[in-house]
C-alpha positions in Angstrom: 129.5 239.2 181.6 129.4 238.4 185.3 131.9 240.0 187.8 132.0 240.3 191.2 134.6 243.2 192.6 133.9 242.5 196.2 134.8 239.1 198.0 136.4 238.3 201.6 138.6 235.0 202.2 139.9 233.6 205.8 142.4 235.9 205.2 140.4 239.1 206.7 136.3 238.4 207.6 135.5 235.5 205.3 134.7 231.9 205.8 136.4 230.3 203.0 140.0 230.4 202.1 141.3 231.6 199.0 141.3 228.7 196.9 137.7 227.4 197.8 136.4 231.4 197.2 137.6 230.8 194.2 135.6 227.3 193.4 132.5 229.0 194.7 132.6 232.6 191.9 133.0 230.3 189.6 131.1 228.1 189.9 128.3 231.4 189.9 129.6 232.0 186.0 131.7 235.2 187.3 134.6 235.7 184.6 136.4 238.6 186.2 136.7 238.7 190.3 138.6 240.4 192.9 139.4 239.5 196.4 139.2 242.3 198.9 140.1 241.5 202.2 140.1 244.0 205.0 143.5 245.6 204.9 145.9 242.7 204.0 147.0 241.6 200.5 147.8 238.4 202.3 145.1 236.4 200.5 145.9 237.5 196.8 148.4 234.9 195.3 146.6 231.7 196.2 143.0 233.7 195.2 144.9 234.2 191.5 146.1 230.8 191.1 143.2 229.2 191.9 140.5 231.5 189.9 143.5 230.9 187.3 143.2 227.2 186.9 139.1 227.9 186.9 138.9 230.3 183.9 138.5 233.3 186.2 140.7 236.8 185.8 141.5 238.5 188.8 141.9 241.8 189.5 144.2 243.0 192.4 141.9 244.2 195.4 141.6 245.2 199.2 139.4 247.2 201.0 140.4 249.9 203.5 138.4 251.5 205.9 139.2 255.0 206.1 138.0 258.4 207.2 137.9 262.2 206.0 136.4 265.0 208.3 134.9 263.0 211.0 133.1 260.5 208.6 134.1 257.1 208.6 133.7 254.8 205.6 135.1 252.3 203.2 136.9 252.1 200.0 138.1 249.5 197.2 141.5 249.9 196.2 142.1 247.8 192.6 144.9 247.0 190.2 147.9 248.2 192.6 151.2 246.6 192.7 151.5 244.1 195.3 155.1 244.6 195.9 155.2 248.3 196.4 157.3 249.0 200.1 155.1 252.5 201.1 151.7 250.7 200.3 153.3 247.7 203.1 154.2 249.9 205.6 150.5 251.3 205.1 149.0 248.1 205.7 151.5 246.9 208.6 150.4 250.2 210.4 146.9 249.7 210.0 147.7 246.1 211.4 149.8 247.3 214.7 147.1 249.6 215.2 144.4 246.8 214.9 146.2 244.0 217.1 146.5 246.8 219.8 142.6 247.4 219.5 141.9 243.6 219.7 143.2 243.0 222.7 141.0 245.7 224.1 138.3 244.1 223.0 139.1 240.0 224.0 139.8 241.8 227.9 136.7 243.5 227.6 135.2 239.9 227.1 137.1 238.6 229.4 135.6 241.4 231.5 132.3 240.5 230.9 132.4 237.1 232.4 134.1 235.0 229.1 136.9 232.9 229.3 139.3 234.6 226.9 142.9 233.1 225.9 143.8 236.7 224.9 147.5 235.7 223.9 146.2 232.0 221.8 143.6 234.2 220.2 145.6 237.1 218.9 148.6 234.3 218.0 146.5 233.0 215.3 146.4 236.2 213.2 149.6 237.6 211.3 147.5 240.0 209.3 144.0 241.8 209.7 141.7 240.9 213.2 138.1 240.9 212.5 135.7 241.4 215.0 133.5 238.5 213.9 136.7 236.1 214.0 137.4 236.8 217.6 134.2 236.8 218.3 134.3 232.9 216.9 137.6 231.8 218.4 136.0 232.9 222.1 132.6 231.1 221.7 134.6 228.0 221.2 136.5 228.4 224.3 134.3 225.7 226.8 131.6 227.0 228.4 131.2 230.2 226.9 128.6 229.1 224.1 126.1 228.7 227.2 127.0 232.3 228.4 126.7 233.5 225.7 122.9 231.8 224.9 122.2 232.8 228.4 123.4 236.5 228.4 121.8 237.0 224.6 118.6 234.9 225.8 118.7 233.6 222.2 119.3 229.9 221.1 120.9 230.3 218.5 123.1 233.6 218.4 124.5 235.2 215.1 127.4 237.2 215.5 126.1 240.2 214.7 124.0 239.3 217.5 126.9 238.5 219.8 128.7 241.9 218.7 125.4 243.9 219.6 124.8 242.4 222.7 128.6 242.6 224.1 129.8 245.6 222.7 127.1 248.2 221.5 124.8 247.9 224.7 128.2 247.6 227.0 130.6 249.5 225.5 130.3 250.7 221.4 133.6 253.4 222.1 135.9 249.8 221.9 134.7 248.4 219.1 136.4 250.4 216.5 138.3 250.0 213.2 141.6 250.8 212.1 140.5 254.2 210.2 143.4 255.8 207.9 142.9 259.4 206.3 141.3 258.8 202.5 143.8 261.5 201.5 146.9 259.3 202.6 145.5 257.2 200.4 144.4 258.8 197.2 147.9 260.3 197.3 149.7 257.0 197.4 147.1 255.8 194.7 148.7 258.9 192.4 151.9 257.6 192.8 151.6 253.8 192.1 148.3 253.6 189.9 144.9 252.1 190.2 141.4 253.3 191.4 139.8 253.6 194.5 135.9 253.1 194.7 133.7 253.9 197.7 132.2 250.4 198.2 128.6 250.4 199.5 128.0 254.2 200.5 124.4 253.3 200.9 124.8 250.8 203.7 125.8 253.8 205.8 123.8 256.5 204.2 126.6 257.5 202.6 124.6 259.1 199.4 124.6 263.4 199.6 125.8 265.0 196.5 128.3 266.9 198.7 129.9 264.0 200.1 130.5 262.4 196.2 132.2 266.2 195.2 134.7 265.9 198.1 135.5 262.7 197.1 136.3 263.2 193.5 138.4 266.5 194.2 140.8 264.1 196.2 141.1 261.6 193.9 138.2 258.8 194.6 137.6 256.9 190.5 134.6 255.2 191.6 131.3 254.2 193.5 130.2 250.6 194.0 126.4 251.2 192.8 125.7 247.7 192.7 125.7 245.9 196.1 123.1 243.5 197.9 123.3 246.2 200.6 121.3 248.8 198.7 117.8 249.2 197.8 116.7 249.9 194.0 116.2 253.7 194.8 119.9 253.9 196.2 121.1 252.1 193.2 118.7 254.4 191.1 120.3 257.5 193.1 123.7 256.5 193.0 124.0 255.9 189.4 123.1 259.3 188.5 125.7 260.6 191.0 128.3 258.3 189.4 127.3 259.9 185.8 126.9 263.4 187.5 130.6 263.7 188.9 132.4 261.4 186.3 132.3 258.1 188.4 133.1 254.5 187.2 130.7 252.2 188.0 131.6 248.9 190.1 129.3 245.9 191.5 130.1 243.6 194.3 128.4 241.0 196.3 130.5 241.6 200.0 130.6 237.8 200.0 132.1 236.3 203.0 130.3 232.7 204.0 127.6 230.3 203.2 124.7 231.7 205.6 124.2 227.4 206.8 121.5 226.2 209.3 119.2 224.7 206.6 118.5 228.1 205.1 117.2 228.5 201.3 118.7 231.3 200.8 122.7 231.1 201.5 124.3 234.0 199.3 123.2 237.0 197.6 124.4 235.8 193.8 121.1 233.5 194.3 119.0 236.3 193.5 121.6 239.3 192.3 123.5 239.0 189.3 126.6 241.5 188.4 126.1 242.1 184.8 129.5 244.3 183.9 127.7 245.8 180.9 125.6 247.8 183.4 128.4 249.4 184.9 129.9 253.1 183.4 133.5 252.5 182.8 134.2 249.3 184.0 136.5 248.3 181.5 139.1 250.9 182.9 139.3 248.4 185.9 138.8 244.9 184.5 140.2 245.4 181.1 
């Protein structure tokens, strides 16, 4: 059976809202599917309704980024209750703290020659602020797409592109996430249920033995072994770790957009395929 336990709408770093997300997993033959936005449960309901009406089950998701002794890194929270009061005042932290950083970032723009509407941009967000998304609502701003061609001395700029060029060669110590201690986090798990899952260790060579032990004596279920962003020999090295310390098994594509511009190749479930049988102990998360 085909899942896919990682997927981002509008609501956080995605391109497409809930309801089309929904259209597009299914229409890849995925039967179970969770949303995971970036700190906001914001998306959920109209992601459930729609995969609903499609023959898709959902499973509660979001991802966190969090941190334990200096190492930063992210994590898949699944099948929570939506409606618990200390896991919203979590999130509405996380999201004071974020707004606060965003601005930093648009006046650093700003700084940098940009025209930035810091107060229209930041008005258009009542949840999580990506970096990519600001990064889109000031290249549409007029005259900035030509500074930005200019000061990237590219045509045709990606944002990742854009994010190098205006923050990691001028100033990397602003661009920052919204980090919260993995312990807060496993112990609010132990009170309201689910599992937590590092999602895509390997993308930040996130793959020592020791670092997996510290995470299972705090509370960590899971590690997302199957991910577009790893090579065979990390998903070859991160199974046996998952059978080593007791680890379910999880698979996600990190969707968040059609890659456009006349490309053949527009999303990873063209050539990967999340097959759940594959994965140790899945069914303790889909069922």
């Amino acid at each position: 059976m085909l899942i896919d336990l990682e997927l981002h709408s509008t609501y956080s770093d995605g391109y497409l809202p809930p309801d089309q997300l929904a259209k597009f997993i299914a229409g890849q033959g995925v039967k179970v599917a969770s949303l995971t936005d970036h700190n906001t449960l914001r998306g959920l309901p109209a992601f459930r309704q729609a995969a609903d009406g499609l023959g898709v089950r959902t499973i509660n998701g979001v991802e966190i980024y969090v941190t334990l002794n200096n190492r930063y890194f992210n994590v898949i929270w699944y099948n929570f209750p939506e409606v618990d009061a200390d896991m919203h005042r979590l999130f509405r932290g996380i999201q004071v703290r974020r707004r606060a950083q965003a601005r930093k970032m648009l006046e650093h723009l700003a700084k940098s020659g940009l025209t930035v509407k810091t107060e229209k941009i930041l008005d258009q967000f009542s949840h999580y602020i990506p970096i990519n998304r600001l990064i889109g609502a000031v290249a549409e701003e007029s005259g900035n797409g030509r500074k930005i061609r200019a000061a990237t001395g590219l045509e045709n700029p990606r944002e990742e592109e854009v994010i190098h060029h205006y923050f990691y060669l001028q100033n990397k110590n602003i661009l920052s996430e919204s980090y919260v201690d993995l312990r807060r986090v496993c112990a609010l798990k132990k009170k309201i249920g689910g599992q937590i899952v590092v999602n895509h260790p390997a993308k930040y060579h996130r793959i020592r033995r020791d670092f997996f032990a510290r995470l299972k004596k705090i509370g960590v279920d899971g590690i997302e072994v199957f991910s577009p962003h790893h090579s065979f020999n990390a998903t070859m090295h991160l199974q046996q770790i998952a059978r080593e310390f007791d680890f379910l098994v999880t698979g996600g594509s990190d969707f968040h957009r059609l890659e456009g511009n006349g490309h053949r190749l527009q999303h990873a479930w063209q050539y990967y395929r999340l097959e759940s049988n594959l994965m140790r102990g899945i069914n303790e998360i889909i069922g």
